[in-house]
N, C-alpha and C positions, 0 to 999 in steps of 0.2 A: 655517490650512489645512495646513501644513505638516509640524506639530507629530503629527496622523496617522499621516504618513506614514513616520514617523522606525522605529517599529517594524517597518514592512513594509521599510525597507530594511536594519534591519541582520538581518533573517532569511534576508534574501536574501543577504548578505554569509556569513551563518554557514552556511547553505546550500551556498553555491558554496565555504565554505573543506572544508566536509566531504566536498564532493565530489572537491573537488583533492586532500584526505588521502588517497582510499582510491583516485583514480586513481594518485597516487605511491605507494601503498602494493603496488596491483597491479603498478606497473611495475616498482618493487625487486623484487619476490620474482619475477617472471618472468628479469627483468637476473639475480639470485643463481643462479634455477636454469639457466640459458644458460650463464652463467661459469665455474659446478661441470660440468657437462653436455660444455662444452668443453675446460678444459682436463683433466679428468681422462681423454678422451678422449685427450689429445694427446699425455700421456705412454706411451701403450700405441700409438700411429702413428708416433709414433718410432722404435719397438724393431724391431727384424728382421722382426715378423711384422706386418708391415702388410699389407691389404686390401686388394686390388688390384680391386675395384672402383669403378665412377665413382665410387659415393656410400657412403661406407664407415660401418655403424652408429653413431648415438652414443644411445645408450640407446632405440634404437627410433625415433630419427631421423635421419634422414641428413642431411651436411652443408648442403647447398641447404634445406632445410626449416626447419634453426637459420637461417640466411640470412635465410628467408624470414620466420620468427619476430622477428628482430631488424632487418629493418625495417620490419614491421607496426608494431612498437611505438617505431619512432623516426618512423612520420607520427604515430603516436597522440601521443607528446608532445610532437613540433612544433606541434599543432592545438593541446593546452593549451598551451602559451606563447603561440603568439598570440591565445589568448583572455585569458590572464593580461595582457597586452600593452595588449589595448584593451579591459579594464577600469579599469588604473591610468591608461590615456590621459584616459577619458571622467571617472574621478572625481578631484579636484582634491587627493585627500591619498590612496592607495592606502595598505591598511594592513599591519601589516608582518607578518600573516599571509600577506596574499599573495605579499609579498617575497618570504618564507622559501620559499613554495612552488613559486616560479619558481626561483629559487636551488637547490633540490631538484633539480629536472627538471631543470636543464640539465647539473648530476651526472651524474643518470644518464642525460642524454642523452650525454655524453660517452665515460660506460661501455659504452653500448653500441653506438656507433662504432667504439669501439675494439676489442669483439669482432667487428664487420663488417673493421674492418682486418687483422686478426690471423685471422680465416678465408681474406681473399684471399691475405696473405701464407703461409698454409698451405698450402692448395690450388698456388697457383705453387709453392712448391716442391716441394711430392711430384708434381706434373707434373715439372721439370726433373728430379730423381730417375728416374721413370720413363724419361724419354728418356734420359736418361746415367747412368752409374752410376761415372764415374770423375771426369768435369771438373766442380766445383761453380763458377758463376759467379756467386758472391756472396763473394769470398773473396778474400786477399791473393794476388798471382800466385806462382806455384812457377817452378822453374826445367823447362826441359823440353828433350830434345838433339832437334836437328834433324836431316835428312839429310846435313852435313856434319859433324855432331858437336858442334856448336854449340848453347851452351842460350840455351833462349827465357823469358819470360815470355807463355804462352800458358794456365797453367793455374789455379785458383783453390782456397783452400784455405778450405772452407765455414765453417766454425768461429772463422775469423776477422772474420768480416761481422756487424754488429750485426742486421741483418734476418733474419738465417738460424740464427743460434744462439739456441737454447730462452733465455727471458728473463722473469723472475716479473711486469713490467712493465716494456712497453717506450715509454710517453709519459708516463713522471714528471712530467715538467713540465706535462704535461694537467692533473695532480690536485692543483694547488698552484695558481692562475689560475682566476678566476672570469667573467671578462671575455669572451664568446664568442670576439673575435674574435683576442685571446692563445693562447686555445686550439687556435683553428683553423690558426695559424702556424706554433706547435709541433709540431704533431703530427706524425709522419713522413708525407710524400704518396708512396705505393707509384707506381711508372709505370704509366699506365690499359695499354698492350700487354701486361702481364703475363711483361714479362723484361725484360735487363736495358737500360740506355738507350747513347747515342754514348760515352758516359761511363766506360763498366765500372763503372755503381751501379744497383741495383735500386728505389731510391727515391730522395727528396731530402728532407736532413738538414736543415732552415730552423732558426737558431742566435740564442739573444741571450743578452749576457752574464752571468756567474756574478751581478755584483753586482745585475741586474735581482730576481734574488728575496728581497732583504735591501731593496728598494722597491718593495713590490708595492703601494702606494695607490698612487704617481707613476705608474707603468709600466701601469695600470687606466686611469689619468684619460687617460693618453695616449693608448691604444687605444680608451677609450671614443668612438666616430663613427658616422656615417648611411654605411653603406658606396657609395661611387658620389655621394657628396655631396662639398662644399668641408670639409676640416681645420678644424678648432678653429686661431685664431692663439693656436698654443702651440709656436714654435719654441725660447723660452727652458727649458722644461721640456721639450723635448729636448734641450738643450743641457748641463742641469742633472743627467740621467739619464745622459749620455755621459759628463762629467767624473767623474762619480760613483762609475763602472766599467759603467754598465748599455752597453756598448758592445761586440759590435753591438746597437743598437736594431731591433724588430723592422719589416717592411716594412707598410707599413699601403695598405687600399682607399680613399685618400678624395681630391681634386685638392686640392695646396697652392693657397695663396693668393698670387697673382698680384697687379701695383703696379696701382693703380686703372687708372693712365693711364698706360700702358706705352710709351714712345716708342724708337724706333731707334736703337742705339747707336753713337756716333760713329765716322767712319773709321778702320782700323786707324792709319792715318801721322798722325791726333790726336789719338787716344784715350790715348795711353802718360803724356803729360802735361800732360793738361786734366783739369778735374774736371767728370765727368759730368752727366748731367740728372736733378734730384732727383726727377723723376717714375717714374723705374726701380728706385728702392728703396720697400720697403712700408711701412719707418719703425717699423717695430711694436714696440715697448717700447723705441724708442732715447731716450739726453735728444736730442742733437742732433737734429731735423729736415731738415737739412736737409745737402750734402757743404761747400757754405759756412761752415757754423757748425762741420763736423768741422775744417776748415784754419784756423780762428782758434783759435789755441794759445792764447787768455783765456778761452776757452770753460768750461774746466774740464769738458770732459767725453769720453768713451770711455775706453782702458783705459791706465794710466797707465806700461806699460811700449811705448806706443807714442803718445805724446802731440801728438807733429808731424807723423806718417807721412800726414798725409790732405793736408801741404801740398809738393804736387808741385814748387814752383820753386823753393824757397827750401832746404827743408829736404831732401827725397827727393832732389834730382837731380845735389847732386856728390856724395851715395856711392858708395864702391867707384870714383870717377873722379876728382876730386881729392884730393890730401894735406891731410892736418890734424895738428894739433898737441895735438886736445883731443879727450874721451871719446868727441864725439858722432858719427864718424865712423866705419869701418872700419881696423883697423891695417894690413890689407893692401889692396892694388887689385884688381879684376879684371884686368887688363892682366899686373899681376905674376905671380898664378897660372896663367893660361893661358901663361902663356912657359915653363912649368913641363913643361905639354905637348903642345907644338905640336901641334894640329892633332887631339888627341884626346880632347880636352872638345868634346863633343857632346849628350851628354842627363844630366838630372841633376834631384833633388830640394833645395829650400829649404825645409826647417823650420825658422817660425821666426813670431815675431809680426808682420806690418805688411800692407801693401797691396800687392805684387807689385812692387817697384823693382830690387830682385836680379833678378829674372826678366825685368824689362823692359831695362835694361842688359846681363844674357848674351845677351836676345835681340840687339843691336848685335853681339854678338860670332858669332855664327849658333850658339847652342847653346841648345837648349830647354829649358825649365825648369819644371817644376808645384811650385805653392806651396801648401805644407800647412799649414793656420793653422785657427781657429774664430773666432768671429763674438764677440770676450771686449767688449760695451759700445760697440762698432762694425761696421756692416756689411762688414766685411775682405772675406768672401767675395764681395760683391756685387761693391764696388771692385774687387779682380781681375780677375773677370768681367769688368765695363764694360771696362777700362783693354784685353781682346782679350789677355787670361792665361791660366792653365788653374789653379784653386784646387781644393785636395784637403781637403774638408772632414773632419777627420780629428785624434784627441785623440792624446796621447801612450799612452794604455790597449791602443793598440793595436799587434797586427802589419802592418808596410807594406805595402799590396797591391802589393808586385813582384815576381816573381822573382829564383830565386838568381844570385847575379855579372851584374848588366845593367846598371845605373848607373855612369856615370863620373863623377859629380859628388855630392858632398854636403855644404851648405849649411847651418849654422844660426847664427844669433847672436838675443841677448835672450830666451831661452825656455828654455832646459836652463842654469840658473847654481844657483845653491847652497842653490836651497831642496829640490834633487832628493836624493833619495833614494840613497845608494850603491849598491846591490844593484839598484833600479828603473835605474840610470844603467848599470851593465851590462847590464842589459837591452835597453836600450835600443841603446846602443853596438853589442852584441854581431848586433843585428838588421840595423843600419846597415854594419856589417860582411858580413852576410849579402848586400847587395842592391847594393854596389860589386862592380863588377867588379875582376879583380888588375891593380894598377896603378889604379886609380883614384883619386880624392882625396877626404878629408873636410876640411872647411875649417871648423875651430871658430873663431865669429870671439866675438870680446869676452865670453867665457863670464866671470862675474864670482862672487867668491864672499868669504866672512871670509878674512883670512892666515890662522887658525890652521887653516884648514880646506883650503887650495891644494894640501897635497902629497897629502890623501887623494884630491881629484878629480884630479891628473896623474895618481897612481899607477892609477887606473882607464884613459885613454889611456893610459899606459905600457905597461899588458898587450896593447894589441893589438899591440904590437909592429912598427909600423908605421914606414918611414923618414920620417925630419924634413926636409921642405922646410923648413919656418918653425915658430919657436917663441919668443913673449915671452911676458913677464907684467912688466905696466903698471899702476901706481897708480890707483885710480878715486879723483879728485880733489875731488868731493863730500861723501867722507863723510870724511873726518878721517883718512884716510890707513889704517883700518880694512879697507879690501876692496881686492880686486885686479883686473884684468882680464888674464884667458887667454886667445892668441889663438895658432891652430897651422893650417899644412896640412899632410896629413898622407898618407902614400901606401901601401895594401895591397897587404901582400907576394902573389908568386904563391899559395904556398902547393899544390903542386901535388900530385897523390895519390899514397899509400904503396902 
């Protein structure tokens, strides 16, 4: 019986692919003629002699009617994708004719969004035109004298705003993403009141990074979700997308996945150094299962430039607090450097690999600390958390979200040693520099690297130019006398303006 029926279905397939053809066929050549229609229109509304009518011709139609035009034809290919949609739902192998033709439409459904963007953002501005004709507020601020003589930044200089100045295409990133909800990130979101926001910006700019489009299968798999559904557990391939360069990653619609059996996290005055309840991690591609198996150092498992950090009594809790004689310690104390400056280490960052111990120890000293680490083979970030920390999930790829001169502390040891980059290590540095305030301290502790290599990485601190509280370099006794450990604190000059 079936054997029948084989022909009547795929007529039906050939059928519906012909009619998908010539409905994409109509919606291109409507989308081309909207496009030409518009913007050759644009360059002549530009010029001096614009129409000071509400609705000003464009080949015999007026703005609102292209509008109207270009969102008829984005229900019309909504309606086909969701029938494309639940056709591949209902048949068990969708073929890849229909792929290509959903993959089509959603082109030019994109296209023609973006002529719907690129009208509102028209329209708002030859409004603000029309009410002003001197202050453009989509633009760098100008200088402007007040009634004492005094200049202000009150005025805007139009040309300088990426929404306001003419642009051959302004959502690149739209046409390179096939992923809906990639695209819908990207795209500039104009403000619905139609000026500008608390902000002095007429839209909002949603960003992710350069190297997201040299991985555009990973950064697709990523986005690909049920919007308003639970995430795919795929924090490793975020994680893998971050190191990578694809950072920022973009903001995704979907609830993380939460620990099965989520239990209350112990008091702040036990929390610092007991090991948590394994039921508040989700465990999700770790070896370890369990925070017990992280503190057994025969384990052989997490990331091996922090191999002990999960064992709080033994191994974590005389750093930075008592002296040692061997690599596994700090060269200096906390105790030492704060005498450094009475009374004005207060708030500071630790970049650096482990479980929040430096931050739990300043907290003793009443100075707060956020810990910037990634999750390299163990749950760092969770641990923090639990332990009643503040973890700053966050790669070296990036700019530090602080502002300029507000930090009085900067922390790093095990993480910035000698596989960095020279040029990346000024970078870096140079940023860290940014975000101390003057007088403040950077505390490189146990930075380790080859001899032949030590004077190229001082010569990098050496540039900032910074006074020398403290400054060794110590034999790393493991490796044959081949590497060294650099350890400095270090203090920024005022530096104050010319």
């Amino acid at each position: 019986m079936g054997k029948p029926n084989v022909p009547t279905k795929l007529g039906r397939w050939r059928g519906l692919h012909a009619f998908l053809f010539v409905a994409a066929t109509l919606a291109l050549l409507v989308c081309t003629v909207t496009l030409s229609k518009f913007y050759s229109v644009r360059s002549l509304l530009t010029s001096e002699k614009v129409c000071k009518c509400d609705g000003p011709a464009i080949f015999g139609q007026t703005r609102s009617e292209v509008r109207l035009t270009a969102e008829s034809i984005v229900q019309k290919i909504k309606q086909e994708i969701s029938e494309i949609r639940k056709l591949s739902n209902e048949s068990s192998s969708s073929p890849l004719s229909t792929v290509r033709c959903g993959t089509f439409l959603l082109h030019i459904l994109g296209l023609v969004e973006e002529i719907q963007a690129s009208l509102s953002l028209f329209d708002e501005a030859h409004q603000q035109k029309n009410e002003t004709k001197d202050i453009h507020p989509l633009s760098r601020p100008k200088q402007q004298s007040d009634e004492g003589g005094h200049r202000q930044e009150n005025e805007i200089d139009e040309e300088a705003h990426p929404l306001s100045r003419p642009k051959h295409r302004s959502d690149e990133p739209v046409d390179f993403f096939l992923t809906e909800e990639i695209r819908k990130y990207v795209r500039i979101k104009p403000n619905r009141l139609g000026r500008q926001n608390f902000m002095g910006a007429n839209g909002t700019f949603t960003s992710i990074g350069h190297a997201c489009f040299g991985m555009k299968a990973e950064l697709e798999e990523y986005m690909d979700y049920d919007v308003g559904e639970i995430c795919n557990d795929d924090w490793r391939l975020a994680q893998y997308l971050m190191i990578h360069g694809c950072d920022p990653l973009p903001r995704r619609r979907c609830f993380s996945r939460a620990p099965q059996l989520y239990t209350k996290p112990l008091p702040i005055n036990e929390s610092m150094w007991k090991l948590p309840d394994n039921r508040n991690v989700r465990w999700g591609r770790y070896r370890c299962k369990s925070f017990g198996c992280l503190a057994n150092s025969s384990s052989g498992k997490g990331f091996f430039k922090c191999a002990d950090c999960f064992n709080l009594t033994h191994h974590e809790k005389p750093r930075w607090i008592e002296p040692s004689n061997s690599n596994l310690t700090a060269d200096f104390l906390i105790s030492e450097v704060i005498d450094l400056k009475p009374g004005e280490i207060r708030i500071g960052l630790d970049f650096s690999v482990g479980t929040g111990t430096f931050a739990a120890r300043m907290r003793e000293f009443n100075v707060t600390i956020v810990s910037a680490t990634i999750n390299l083979g163990a749950p760092f970030s969770e641990m923090i958390a639990l332990r009643g920390l503040v973890p700053l999930y966050l790669t070296i790829n990036q700019r530090l979200p602080f502002f300029d001169n507000t930090l009085d502390l900067i922390h790093t040891t095990r993480f910035l040693d000698g596989w960095i980059d020279l040029v990346l290590l000024d970078f870096v540095l140079f940023d860290w520099d940014r975000i101390l305030r003057p007088g403040g301290l950077l505390w490189i502790d146990s930075f380790f690297c080859l001899k032949e290599d030590l004077d190229d990485y001082l010569e990098a601190f050496r540039m900032l130019s910074y006074k020398k509280h403290k400054w060794i370099v110590v034999p790393k006794l493991d490796k044959d006398d081949r590497e060294v450990f650099f350890s400095a604190v270090l203090e920024k000059p005022p530096r104050p303006f010319r």
